[in-house]
Steps between C-alpha positions, in 0.01 A plus 500: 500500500660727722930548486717398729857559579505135319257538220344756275265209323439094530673298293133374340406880461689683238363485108542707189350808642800509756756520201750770607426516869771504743423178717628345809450148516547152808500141482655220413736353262277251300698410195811640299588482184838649377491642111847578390591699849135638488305406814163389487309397874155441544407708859271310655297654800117398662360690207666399223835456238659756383794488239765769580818513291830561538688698224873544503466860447262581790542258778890425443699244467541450917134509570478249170724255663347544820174412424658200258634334775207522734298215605117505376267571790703760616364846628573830300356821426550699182470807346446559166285611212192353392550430094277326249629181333534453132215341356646151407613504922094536639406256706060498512547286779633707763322796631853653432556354188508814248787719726868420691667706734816624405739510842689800587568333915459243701501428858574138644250433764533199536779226341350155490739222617547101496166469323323154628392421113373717204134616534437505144565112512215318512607143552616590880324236719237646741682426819816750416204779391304443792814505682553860338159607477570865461701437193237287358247794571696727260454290204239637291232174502533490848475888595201562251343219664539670834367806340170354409479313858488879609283635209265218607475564832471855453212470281338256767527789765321748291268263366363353852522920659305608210242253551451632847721221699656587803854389553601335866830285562430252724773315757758286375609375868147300596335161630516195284160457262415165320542619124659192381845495515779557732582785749819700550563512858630818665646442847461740752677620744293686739249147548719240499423186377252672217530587182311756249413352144548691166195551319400241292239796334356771690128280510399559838632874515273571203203327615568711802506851353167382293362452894687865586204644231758564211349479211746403229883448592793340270878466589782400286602195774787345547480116643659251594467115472750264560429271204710268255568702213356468146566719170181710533547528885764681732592238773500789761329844442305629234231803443136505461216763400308431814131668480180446733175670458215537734123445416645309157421190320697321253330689185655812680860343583454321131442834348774736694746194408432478130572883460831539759649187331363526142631880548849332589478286203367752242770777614800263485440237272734590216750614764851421267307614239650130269167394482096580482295317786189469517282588869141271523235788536286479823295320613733236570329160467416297843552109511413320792774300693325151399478626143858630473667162629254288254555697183868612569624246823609837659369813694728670325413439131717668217225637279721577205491115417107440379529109568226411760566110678227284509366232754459145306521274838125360414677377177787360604276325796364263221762489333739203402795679661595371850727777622231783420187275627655396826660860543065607465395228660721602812377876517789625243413724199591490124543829319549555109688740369420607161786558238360632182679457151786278746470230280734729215741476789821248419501160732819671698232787625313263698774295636662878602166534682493195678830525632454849560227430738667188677836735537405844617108436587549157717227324267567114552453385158499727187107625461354284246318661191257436207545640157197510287688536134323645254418196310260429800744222708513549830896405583725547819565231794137542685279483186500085448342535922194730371229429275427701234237670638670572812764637259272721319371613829789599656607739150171656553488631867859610386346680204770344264476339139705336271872584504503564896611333775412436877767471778368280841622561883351279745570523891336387824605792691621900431811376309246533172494812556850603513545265162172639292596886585851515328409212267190747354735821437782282364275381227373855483810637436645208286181532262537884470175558653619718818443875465810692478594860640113457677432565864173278571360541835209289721372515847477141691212483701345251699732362672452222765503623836670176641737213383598161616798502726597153664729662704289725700224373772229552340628358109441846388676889433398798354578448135542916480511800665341405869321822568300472150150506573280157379269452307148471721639653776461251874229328357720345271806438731272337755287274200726504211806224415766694546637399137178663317547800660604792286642807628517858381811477348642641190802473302637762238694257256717664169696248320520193671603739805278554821495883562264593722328321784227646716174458650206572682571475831389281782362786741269354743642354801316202532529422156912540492586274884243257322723474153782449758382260701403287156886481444607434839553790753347483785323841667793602724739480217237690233452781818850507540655527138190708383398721806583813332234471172239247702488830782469733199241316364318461781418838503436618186652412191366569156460292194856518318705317274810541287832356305870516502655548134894327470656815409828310365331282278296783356835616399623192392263415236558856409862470478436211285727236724393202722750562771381714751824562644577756181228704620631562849755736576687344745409094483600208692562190382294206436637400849381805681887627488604859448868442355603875490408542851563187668165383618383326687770501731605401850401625804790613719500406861438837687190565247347127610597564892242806395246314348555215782553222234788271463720359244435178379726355237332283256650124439708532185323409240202690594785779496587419165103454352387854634822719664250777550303360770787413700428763746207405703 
């Protein structure tokens, strides 16, 4: 690295070879430790930690007491020579760990004051260190974090120029688009009364520059979705890899995929170095939507727990169990999980289970279960409803034997589901069957094009992304139920965790104000809110398809945490609020007059349930 009038070296830089070199050193005061009126501080700086010393004989006694009374996190720069440490002293787990710099001067750049609390402390409640989210960035969990956010995205850019994509960054003031959630409004003040939207994702631009005859183009996008917030999700802004390709298919977007995000994967997965992890090898396996949400009650199936549900509704239809045969006979489904070697488990693990599932999963009863011992009795609270060749059945499609177990969910509507997905991993994980330190990837394909929705006109929605193309083309909008439909829809999933989402796209115009008219807009409204891509289509628009990669929960599961928020630099809270800066906040008169709105104050406990939105 090149000097400055601040620093001759990085405080992650300097090693053995540097013993004896005059060195010139910045950062900050990271911890002190006082030996006897010796003066140890770890310098800590973007790079690194560096120990410097303080010896009576070379720094003196005023710069000693200086630098004792000090507060940590102050600013300094040193001077000093660059000495090797006796042997007993190396640390092998600092890049710096076999020298010290021995101080000659120092220059205060900086004096820390009034502290908030001690970084180093890692009981502080997230409020006070989103509240002071610069000091929280210093910490080293945090800042390498933030360092592999930019090593990722890095990599990314190289990665998507190499393989010949060009990069465009398309508007973030635009038109509201139907992706499924809801808009950030913009006011503006040259057309009153109207209002620009955030970008929800850049979909139409993309589909656009595919009409434009680009080729290949990717963007690292920010958008924006005004959404409830969830652990894996930022309730206002987050980034994606966006891609589109012209002339493609989904064995091309499939293939380009597995290599940018496997790449990802392979290059950082022992980032922390604690740990080995493991990367599945491409191809990644495909499961149909239908097949996914039988075997695993999810689209977003954690493949590190091997445990694959089964249906048994035809059983429990002639069975001797009321609940399950009128929960059958009135459409609803009965799934089995299987459980093997659960019957070693103590009585206390199955009650823990049951209440588990009525406490955090809404279940409401405790799932019932069947233990086949290995004596050959078939025990647990259903088993005295079910014959024994029912019994035996059941154990077989579950591929189980003696000294396993099988746990039930039954539902008449999607709340199975929700139960039987968490239920399966739980048991998983209890059972030590989940692979650890593993990354295990799968595409979701197949999705349905369409989904019941009471609330609109026509009963139905777009269960996905609206511009994905369908399966069979007009032929089978105009002839098809909508709910057998499938669309050409795919889902990267790693983990339990959706990824990626992308598709081929919807590029004929009759085709797309036909999907839109299934779920309720009529032709003004579809030539209105889509003029721009139903004019581009209309004269000329190629084949094309592509996918949008969450760039924050790449970096998540990479970080190893489950809370997005440590992966972005400057987060809100789960309430969309940014505590160090004070938004969302209100709207002064003058800047309304501008935007020819008024002030409406909310009644008071509206005030009180959501202060941010008392600006209107």
């Amino acid at each position: 690295m090149s000097s400055s009038q601040y620093r001759t070296h990085t405080c992650g830089q300097l090693t053995r070879d540097h013993v004896g070199t005059e060195v010139k050193l910045s950062g900050w005061i990271y911890r002190r430790r006082d030996h006897g009126g010796v003066v140890f501080i770890d310098l800590r700086d973007h790079f690194g930690v560096t120990q410097i010393v303080f010896h009576p004989d070379n720094a003196g006694a005023e710069m000693i007491e200086r630098v004792t009374h000090m507060s940590l996190e102050s600013v300094i720069q040193i001077d000093g020579k660059a000495i090797a440490r006796d042997d007993s002293q190396v640390n092998p787990k600092m890049a710096t760990g076999e020298i010290e710099v021995d101080v000659a001067a120092m220059t205060v750049l900086n004096e820390a004051k009034d502290m908030p609390y001690n970084i180093s402390d890692d009981s502080i409640p997230e409020e006070m260190r989103l509240k002071y989210r610069f000091l929280d960035l210093r910490t080293e969990r945090v800042h390498s974090t933030m360092k592999l956010r930019n090593d990722v995205m890095r990599h990314v850019r190289e990665t998507m120029w190499a393989k010949g994509f060009d990069e465009f960054q398309t508007p973030i003031l635009t038109a509201s688009s139907p992706e499924g959630a809801r808009d950030f409004l913009v006011a503006s003040r040259l057309h009153p009364g109207k209002f620009y939207a955030l970008p929800q994702a850049p979909q139409q631009f993309k589909q656009l520059l595919m009409c434009s005859g680009f080729d290949k183009y990717f963007q690292i996008a920010p958008c924006f979705r005004d959404e409830d917030a969830r652990a894996d999700r930022s309730p206002t802004e987050f980034y994606q890899l966006d891609m589109e390709l012209s002339f493609t298919d989904e064995e091309e977007v499939f293939a380009i995929n597995e290599e940018v995000v496997g790449g990802i994967f392979s290059k950082f997965a022992n980032w922390g170095g604690e740990q080995e992890r493991s990367v599945d090898g491409t191809p990644w396996r495909r499961i149909p939507f239908d097949e996914a949400m039988l075997k695993y009650a999810s689209d977003k199936p954690d493949l590190r727990v091997p445990l694959e549900i089964r249906d048994v509704s035809d059983v429990f239809a002639n069975s001797d169990f009321g609940v399950f045969k009128n929960m059958v006979a009135a459409g609803g489904a009965v799934r089995a999980i299987p459980a093997p070697g659960a019957t070693e488990k103590p009585r206390s693990w199955f009650d823990g289970i049951g209440s588990w599932a009525q406490k955090e999963l809404g279940a409401p009863a405790a799932p019932g279960y069947i233990s086949w011992t290995v004596e050959g009795d078939f025990k647990g609270p259903l088993a005295k409803f079910l014959s024994q060749e029912q019994l035996e059945d059941i154990f077989k499609r579950c591929e189980l034997k003696r000294g396993d177990v099988v746990f039930f969910v039954a539902s008449k509507d999607n709340s199975l589901f929700k139960i039987a997905a968490p239920l399966r991993v739980r048991i998983g994980q209890d059972l030590g069957l989940a692979e650890e330190n593993s990354f295990k990837f799968c595409w979701i394909t197949d999705f349905p094009m369409f989904e019941e929705n009471e609330d609109l006109p026509n009963g139905i929605d777009f269960s996905h992304n609206p511009f994905s193309a369908p399966v069979g083309g007009l032929d089978a909008l105009q002839n098809q139920d909508p709910l057998t439909i499938k669309a050409r829809q795919y889902d990267l999933v790693c983990n339990g965790y959706e990824l990626l989402s992308g598709a081929i796209r919807n590029a004929e115009p009759k085709v797309l104000s036909t999907a839109f008219e299934m779920v309720g807009y009529d032709r003004a409204q579809i030539e209105e809110d889509f003029k721009g891509m139903l004019t581009a289509f209309k004269l000329g628009a190629p084949p094309h398809g592509g996918s949008a990669l969450g760039l924050e929960r790449v970096i998540m599961l990479l970080a190893d945490t489950n809370i997005i928020r440590d992966v972005v630099i400057f987060p809100m809270t789960q309430r969309g609020e940014d505590l160090m800066m004070g938004a969302p906040n209100t709207a002064n008169k003058q800047q309304l007059r501008e935007l020819y709105l008024t002030h409406k104050n909310l009644p008071e406990e509206k005030q009180q349930q959501a202060p941010a939105e008392a600006a209107a």
